[in-house]
ZAVOTOR-973290 format. One record per atom (N, C-alpha, C): residue in one letter; x, y, z. Coordinates in steps of 0.02 Angstrom, whole numbers, padded with zeros to 5 digits, always signed. Each point is the difference from the previous one (the first is absolute). Example, Ala and Ser with C-alpha at 12.3 -4.5 7.8 and 13.67 -1.06 7.14 Angstrom:
BEGIN
A+00660-00284+00390
A-00045+00059+00000
A+00045+00060+00000
S-00018+00053-00036
S+00042+00059+00003
S-00039+00055+00037
//
This chain:
BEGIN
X+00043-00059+00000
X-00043+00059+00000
X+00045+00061+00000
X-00035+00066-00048
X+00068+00043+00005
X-00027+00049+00054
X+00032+00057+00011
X-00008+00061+00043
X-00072+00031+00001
X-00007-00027-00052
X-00063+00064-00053
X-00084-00051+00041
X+00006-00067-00011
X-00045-00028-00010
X-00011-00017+00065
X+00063-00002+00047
X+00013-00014+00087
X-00059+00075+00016
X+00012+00042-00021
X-00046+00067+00025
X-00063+00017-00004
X-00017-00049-00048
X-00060+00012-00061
X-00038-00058+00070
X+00024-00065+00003
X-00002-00043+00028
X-00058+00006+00084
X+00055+00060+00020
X-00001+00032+00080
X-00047+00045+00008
X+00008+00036-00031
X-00037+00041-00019
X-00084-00015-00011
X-00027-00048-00046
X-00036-00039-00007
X-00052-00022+00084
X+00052-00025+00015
X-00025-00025+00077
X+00000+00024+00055
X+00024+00043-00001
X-00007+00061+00034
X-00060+00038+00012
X-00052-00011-00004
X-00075+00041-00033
X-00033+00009+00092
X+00048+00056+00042
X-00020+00030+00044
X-00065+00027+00014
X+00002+00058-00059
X-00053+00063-00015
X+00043+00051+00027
X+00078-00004+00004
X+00015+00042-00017
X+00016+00037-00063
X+00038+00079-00002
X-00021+00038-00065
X+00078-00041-00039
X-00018-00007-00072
X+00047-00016-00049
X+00066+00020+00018
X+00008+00071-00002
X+00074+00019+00021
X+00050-00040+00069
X-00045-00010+00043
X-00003-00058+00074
X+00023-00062-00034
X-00062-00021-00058
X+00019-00088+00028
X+00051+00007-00061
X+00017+00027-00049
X+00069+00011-00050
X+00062-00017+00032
X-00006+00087+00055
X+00073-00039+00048
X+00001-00049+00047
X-00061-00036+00012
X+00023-00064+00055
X+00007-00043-00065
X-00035+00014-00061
X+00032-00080-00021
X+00062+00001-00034
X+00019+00068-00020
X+00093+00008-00017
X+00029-00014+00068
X-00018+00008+00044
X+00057+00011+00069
X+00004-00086+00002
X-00076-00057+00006
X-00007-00058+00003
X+00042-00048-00042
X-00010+00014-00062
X+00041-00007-00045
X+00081-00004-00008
X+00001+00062+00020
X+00081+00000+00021
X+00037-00020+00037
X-00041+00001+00055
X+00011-00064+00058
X-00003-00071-00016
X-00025-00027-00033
X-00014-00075-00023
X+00069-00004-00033
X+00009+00049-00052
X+00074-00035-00043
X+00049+00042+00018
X-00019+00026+00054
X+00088+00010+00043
X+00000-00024+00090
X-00041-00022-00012
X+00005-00047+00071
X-00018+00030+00088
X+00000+00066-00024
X-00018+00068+00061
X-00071-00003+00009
X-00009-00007+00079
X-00071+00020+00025
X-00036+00054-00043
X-00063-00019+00012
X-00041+00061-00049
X-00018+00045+00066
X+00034+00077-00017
X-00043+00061+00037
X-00038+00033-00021
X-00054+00004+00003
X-00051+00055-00033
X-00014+00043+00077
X-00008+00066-00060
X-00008+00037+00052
X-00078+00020+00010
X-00020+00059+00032
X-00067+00011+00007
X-00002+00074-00038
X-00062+00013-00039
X+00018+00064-00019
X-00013+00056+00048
X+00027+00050-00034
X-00001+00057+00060
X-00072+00023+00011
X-00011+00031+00060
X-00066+00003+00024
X+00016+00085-00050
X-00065+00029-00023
X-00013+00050-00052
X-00003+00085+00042
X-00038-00008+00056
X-00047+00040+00036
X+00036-00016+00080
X+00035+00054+00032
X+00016-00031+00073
X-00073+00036+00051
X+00002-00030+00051
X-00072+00013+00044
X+00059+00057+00033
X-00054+00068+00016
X+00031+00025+00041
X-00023-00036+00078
X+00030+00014+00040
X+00000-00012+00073
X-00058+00079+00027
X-00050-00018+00035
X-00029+00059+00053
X+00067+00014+00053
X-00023+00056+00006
X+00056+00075+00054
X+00003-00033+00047
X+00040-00011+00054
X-00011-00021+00083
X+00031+00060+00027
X+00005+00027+00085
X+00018+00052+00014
X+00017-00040+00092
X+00040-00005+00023
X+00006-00028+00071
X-00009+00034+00047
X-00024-00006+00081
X-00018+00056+00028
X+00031-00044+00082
X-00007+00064+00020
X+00026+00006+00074
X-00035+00032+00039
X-00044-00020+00058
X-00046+00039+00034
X+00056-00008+00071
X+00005+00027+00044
X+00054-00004+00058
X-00066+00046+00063
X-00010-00026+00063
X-00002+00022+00045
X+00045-00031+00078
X+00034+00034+00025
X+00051-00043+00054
X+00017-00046-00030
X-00026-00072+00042
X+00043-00064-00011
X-00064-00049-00062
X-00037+00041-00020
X-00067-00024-00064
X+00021+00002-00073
X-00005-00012-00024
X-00008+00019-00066
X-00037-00041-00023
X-00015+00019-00107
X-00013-00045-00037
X+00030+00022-00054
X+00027-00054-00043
X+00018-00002-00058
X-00015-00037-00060
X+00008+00022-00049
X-00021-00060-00061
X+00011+00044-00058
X-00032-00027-00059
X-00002+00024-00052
X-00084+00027-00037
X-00003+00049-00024
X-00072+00026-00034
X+00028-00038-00050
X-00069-00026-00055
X+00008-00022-00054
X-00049+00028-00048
X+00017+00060-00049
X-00033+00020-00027
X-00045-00017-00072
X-00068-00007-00004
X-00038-00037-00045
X-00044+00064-00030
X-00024-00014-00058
X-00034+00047-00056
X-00073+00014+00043
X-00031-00050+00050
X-00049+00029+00025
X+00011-00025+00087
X+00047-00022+00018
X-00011-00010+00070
X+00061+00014+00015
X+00047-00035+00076
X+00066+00020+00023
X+00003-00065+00037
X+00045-00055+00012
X+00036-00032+00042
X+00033+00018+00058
X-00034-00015+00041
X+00062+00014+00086
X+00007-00060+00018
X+00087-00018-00021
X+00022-00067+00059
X+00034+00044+00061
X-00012-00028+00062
X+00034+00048+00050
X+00023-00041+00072
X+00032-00004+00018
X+00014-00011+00061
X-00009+00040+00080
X-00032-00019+00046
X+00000+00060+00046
X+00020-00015+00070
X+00046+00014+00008
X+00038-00034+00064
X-00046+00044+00069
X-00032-00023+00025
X-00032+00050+00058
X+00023-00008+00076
X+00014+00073+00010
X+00039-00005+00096
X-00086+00037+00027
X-00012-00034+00056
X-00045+00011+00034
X-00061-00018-00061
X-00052+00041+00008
X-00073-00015-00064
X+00030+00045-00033
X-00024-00032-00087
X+00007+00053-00026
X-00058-00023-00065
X+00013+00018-00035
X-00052+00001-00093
X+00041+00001-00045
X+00000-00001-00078
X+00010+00030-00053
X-00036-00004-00053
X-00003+00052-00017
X-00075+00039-00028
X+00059+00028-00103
X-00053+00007-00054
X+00043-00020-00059
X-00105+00054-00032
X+00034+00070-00012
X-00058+00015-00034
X+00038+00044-00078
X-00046-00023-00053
X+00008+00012-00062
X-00040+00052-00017
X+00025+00059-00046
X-00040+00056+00005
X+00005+00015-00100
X-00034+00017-00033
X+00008+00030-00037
X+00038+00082-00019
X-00004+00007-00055
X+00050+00053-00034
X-00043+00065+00036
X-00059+00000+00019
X-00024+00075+00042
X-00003-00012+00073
X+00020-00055+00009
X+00024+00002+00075
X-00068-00046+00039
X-00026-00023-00028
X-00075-00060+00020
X+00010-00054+00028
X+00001-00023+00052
X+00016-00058+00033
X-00054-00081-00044
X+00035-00021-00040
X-00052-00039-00048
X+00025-00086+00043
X+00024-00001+00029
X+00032-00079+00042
X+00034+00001+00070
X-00040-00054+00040
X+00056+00007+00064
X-00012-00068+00006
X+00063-00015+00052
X-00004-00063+00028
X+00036+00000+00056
X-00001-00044+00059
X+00054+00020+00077
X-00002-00061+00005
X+00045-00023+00045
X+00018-00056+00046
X-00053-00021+00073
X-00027-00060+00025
X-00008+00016+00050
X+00054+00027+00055
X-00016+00001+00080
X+00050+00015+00033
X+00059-00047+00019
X+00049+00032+00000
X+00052-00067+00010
X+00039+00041+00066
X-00007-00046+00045
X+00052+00017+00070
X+00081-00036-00009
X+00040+00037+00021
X+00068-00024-00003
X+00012-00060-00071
X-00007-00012-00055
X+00023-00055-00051
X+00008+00024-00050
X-00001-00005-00047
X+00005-00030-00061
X-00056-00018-00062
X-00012+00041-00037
X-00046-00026-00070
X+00018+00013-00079
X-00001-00051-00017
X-00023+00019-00075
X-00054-00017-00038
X-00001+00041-00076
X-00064-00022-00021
X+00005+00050-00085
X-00042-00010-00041
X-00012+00026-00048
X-00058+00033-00013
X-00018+00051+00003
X-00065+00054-00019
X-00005+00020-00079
X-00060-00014-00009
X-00014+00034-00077
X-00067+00059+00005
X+00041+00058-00011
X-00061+00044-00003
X-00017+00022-00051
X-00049-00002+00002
X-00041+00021-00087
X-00013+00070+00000
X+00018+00032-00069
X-00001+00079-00016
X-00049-00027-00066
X-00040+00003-00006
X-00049-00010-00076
X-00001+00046-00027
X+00059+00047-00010
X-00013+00065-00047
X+00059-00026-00050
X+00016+00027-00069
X+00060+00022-00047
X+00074-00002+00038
X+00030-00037-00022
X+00071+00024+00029
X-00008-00024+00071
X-00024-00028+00044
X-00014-00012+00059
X+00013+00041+00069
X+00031-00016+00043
X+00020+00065+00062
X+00058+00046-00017
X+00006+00056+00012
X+00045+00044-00001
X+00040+00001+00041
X-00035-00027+00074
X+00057-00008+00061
X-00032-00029+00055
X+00063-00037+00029
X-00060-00033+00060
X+00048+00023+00084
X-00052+00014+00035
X+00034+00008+00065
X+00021-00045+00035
X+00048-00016+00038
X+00006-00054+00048
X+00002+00028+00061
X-00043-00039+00074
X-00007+00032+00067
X+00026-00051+00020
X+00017+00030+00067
X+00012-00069+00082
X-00057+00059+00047
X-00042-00048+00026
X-00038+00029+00063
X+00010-00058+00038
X-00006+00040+00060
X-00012-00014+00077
X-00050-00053+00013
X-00016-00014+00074
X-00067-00044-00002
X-00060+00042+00004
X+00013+00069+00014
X-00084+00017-00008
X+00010+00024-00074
X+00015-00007-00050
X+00015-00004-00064
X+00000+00060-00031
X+00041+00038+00047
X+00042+00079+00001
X+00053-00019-00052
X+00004+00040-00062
X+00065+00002-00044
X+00053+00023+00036
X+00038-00039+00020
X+00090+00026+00008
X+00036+00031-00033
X+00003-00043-00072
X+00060+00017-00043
X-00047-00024-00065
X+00040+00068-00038
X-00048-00029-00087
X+00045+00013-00050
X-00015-00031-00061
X+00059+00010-00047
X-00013+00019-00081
X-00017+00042-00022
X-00027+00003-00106
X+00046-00038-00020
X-00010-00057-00054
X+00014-00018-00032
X-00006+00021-00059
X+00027+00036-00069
X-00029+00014-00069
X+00027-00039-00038
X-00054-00015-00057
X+00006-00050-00052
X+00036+00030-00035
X+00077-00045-00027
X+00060+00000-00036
X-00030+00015-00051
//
């Protein structure tokens, strides 16, 4: 069999549904491999279109020995809060999303946590265009007095 008919051959049997230009070079690459004795590599074609990634923005709320931290995750109509909230004595953490005129359109808080440790993931929904403009982050007290607060603005 010559070179020509080894390709024609591969090629042939090859019937993926991938596009012509695709199964061409796996069955030259196949081919060439058969009568030179080298593993066949095919590659994958290149992806066309890359996804962008949504904005994230990390935050730091600090009161004394409290805090919370995490990351906002910004979405076309809502916002992601993963956060951690280390609490000395009671405390909260409170995650409100406001639109571009300043509208409180999402909240969400923690119950109370004495002296430990939490995490967790919040999704707050902004159902407008473009989603939140900025979201606040609080620590309150146990009578659920704000301590410490923080703006976050969308990157």
């Amino acid at each position: 069999m010559g070179f020509t008919e080894g390709v024609r051959q591969v090629a042939r049997a090859g019937t993926t549904g991938l596009p012509h230009r695709v199964k061409a070079a796996a069955g030259v690459t196949a081919a060439a491999a058969v009568l030179t004795g080298a593993p066949a590599v095919i590659a994958a074609p290149a992806a066309t279109a890359a996804t962008a990634a949504d904005p994230s923005s990390q935050f730091d709320v600090r009161y004394g020995a409290t805090y919370g931290v995490g990351t906002i995750r910004w979405h076309q109509r809502s916002v992601d809060v993963d956060y951690s909230l280390k609490a000395s004595y009671c405390r909260r953490l409170y995650a409100f999303a406001h639109d571009a005129n300043g509208n409180e359109r999402s909240r969400r808080s923690t119950s109370l946590h004495c002296n430990d440790v939490s995490s967790d993931t919040w999704n707050l929904p902004v159902d407008i265009p473009g989603g939140p403009h900025y979201v606040i982050i609080c620590l309150a007290d146990e009578t659920d007095h704000y301590v410490s607060c923080e703006q976050y603005d969308r990157p």
